[in-house]
Structures are given as C-alpha cells and as structure tokens.
N, C-alpha and C positions, 0 to 999 in steps of 0.2 A: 504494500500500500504506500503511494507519492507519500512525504511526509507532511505537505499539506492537508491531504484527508485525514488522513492521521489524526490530527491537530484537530479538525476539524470535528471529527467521530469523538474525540476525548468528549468537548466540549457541548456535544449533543448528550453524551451519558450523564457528564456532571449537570448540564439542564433537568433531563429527567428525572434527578435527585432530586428535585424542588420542585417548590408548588407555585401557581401562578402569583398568590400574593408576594410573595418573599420576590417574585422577580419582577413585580410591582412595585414594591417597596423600592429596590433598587433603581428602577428605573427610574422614581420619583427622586430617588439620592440624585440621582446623575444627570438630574435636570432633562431626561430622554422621553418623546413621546413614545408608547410601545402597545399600551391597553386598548383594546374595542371590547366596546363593551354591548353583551346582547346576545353573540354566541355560546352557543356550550352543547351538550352531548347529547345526542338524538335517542343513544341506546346508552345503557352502561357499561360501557368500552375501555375507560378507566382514563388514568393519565399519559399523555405523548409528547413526545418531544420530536423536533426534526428539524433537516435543512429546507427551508422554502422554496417549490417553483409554485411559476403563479399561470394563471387567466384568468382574463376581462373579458365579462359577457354584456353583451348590450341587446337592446329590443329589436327585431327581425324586423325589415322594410314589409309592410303590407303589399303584398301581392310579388313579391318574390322569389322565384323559386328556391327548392333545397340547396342548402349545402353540399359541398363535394364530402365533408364529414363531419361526423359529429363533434360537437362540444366536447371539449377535455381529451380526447384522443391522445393528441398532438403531447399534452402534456404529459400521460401515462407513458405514453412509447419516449421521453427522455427523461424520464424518473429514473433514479440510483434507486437502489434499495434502503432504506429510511429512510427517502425525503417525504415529506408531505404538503401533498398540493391545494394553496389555497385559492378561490373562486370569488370574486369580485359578481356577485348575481344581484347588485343593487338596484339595476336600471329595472328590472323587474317587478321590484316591491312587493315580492313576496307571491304575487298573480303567478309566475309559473315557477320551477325547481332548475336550480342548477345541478346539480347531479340525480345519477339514479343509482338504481341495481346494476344493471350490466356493467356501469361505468365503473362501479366499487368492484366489482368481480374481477374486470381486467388488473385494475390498481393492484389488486391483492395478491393477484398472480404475479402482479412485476416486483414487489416487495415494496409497495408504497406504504407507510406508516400509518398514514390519517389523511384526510380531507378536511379541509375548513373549509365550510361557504358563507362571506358574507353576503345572506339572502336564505333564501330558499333551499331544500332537497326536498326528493323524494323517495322511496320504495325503503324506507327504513328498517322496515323486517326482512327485507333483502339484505340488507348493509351488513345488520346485526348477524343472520344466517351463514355468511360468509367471513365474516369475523372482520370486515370494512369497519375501524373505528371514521365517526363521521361526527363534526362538530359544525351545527348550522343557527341562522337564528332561527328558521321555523321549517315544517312540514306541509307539504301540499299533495295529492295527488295529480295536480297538471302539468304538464308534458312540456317543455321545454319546445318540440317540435314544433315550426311555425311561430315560435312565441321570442323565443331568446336563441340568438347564435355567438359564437365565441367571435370577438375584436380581436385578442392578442391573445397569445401566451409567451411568457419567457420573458416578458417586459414586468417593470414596476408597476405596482398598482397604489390608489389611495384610499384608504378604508377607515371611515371616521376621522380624518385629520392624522391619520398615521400611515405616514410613505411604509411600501412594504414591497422590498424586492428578493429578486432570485439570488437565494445564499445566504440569506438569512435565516435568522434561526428563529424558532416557535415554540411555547410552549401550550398546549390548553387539557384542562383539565375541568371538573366541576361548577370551578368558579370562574371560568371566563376562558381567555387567548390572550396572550400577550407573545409581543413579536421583538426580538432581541435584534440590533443591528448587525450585520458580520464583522464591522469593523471594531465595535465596542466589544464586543459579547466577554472576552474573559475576563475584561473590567466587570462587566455585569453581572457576570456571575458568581465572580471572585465577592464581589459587592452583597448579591443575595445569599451566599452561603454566610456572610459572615452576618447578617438581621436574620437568617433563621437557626444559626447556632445562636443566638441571643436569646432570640422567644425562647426556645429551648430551655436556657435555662431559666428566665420568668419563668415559665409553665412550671418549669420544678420546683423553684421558689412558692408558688402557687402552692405545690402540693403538699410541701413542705410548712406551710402552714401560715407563710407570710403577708401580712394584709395585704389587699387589691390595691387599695388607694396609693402604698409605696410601690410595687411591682410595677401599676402602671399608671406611674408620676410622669413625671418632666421631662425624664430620659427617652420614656418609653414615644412621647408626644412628639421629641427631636428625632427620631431613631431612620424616619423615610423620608425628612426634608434635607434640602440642599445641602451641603455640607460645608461648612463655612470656613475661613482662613484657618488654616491648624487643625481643624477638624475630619481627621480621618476617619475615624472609625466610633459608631453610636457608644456610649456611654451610660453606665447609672449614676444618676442625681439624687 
C-alpha cells in the first residue's frame, strides 16, 4: 500500500474510534465548518467512517429523454473499498430518492462503506437486506426516474454551508455526519481524541460520585470553543 493510503486508512480507523460529537466539538475548537445537520441512519447500521467521493443530482428537464445511465453509477465503478459516497439530492426536496436498492447492492459489492444522501432514498429494507449502511434525511418511495438525474460526480459539493469534496473524510453515526477536511483531518482528530478522552474522564468523575455543577463548570463550557492564545488543550477550572 503507497504510503499515502497508508496514512490515509490510519486516519479513517482513528475517525471511527469517535463519535460525531467529539469531532464536532473539535471542529468547533478549530474554528472549521464540518456539521449538516438533519441526516442520520435509515436502518441501524451503526457507526462509519470513510474517504469521501461525491454526486450532485439536480431536477431532470421536462420532456427529456433518459439518460445514457443511471445516477450514482459513475460513482460506484470509482469507489476504493471504504470510501463512502455522498449524494447532494437537495434540488429534489425530498419529492423523489437519490439512491435505491440496486444502487446499494452494487456499492456493496464494490466495498463501499456507507452512502450519505443529502435528501432523499429509497428501498431501505433493501439497503438494510444487503447490509448497505445508508445515512439520508428522509424516505420516499418515488423513483428518481424522470424526476432527478446526476450533474456531476467527483466534483465538490455544498451541503448546508459546508464545502464537501473528494478525499475527505466522514464521519456519521446516530447523531448526525460530520465531514473532516483532508487537509486538517489529523489536527482534527488528534483534536477530538483529546475532548473525548476528557468527557471520559468527567463521566468517571461523575461516577465516582463528584457533583455535576463542578464536572461541568467553566472548563467543561470552554472545552469546544476556539482556543485562545496559549491555549492548547481544554482544561479543568
């Protein structure tokens, strides 16, 4: 393996050590947009991490004929094995599904990790059936055909105020997606491993029988904001 993927595979396993808030948190230290908020897990698939390729689907011209191919294709046949492809289906508003069944079938076979769709899917108990983890904001049964065709794939997308391109890193689990830049990411993560080794040990402070009101004081209120001159790393107050 180049020593680039390398590097790269490390830092997808230490993401899926973590959970989305801790690398929220972080993101929020590091002044970084990363959070959309609104998606999350269709089946319970559990938590995933991966490198980012993308597509932008936009609304089909009325009276157009078909596509030479489907949606998302393009993007399954240059999937590595853990990446995970996410789906820009907002021009839609929810009216038709950016992914299906078949589409998850292929994915799975290629070793794709997960799907994110910002928007719509469909055939969820397909998804699930085949062990397709799929992270959407909602469920439709309408068909993408005639309705929604792919703009791009392999290009940058914008999803809530948050640039999100190929190479980037993903995290989504229960509580949401959040999207790690390629260029920051081991700041970021170096960053979230070190606010959730902390709750960590609040929690056990907690169990341990220490009041709420000290565990989480002043420290705890500074611990995901900016980090100020001198100020590297969150603190108890």
């Amino acid at each position: 393996m180049p020593e680039a993927a390398a590097a790269g595979s490390g830092l997808v396993e230490r993401l899926g050590r973590l959970d989305t808030p801790s690398v929220s948190d972080a993101l929020d230290r590091l002044g970084l947009a990363g959070v959309v908020t609104g998606i999350g897990p269709m089946w319970t698939c559990g938590r995933v991490a991966g490198r980012v390729g993308t597509v932008r689907l936009g609304l089909a011209e009325p009276g157009a004929g078909p596509p030479s191919r489907h949606l998302g294709t393009a993007a399954i046949a240059a999937a590595e094995p853990g990446d995970v492809i996410v789906v820009d289906n907002e021009a839609a508003q929810g009216r038709a599904a950016g992914w299906g069944g078949l589409l998850g079938l292929a994915a799975r076979l290629r070793g794709v990790a997960a799907v994110v769709v910002a928007g719509a899917c469909r055939d969820v108990d397909d998804l699930a059936e085949v062990g397709m983890p799929i992270f959407a904001r909602s469920a439709t049964p309408r068909t993408a055909r005639g309705r929604v065709v792919e703009v791009a794939q392999g290009e940058p997308l914008e999803l809530s105020g948050v640039r999100v391109e190929p190479g980037d890193l993903v995290l989504a689990d229960r509580s949401g997606v959040v999207f790690v830049p390629a260029a920051r990411a081991t700041e970021v993560i170096e960053v979230a491993e070190g606010l959730a080794d902390w709750e960590a040990r609040m929690a056990e402070a907690l169990r341990g029988g220490a009041a709420v009101t000290e565990v989480l004081g002043r420290g705890y209120e500074r611990m995901s904001r900016p980090a100020g001159a001198g100020e590297k790393e969150p603190r108890d107050e």
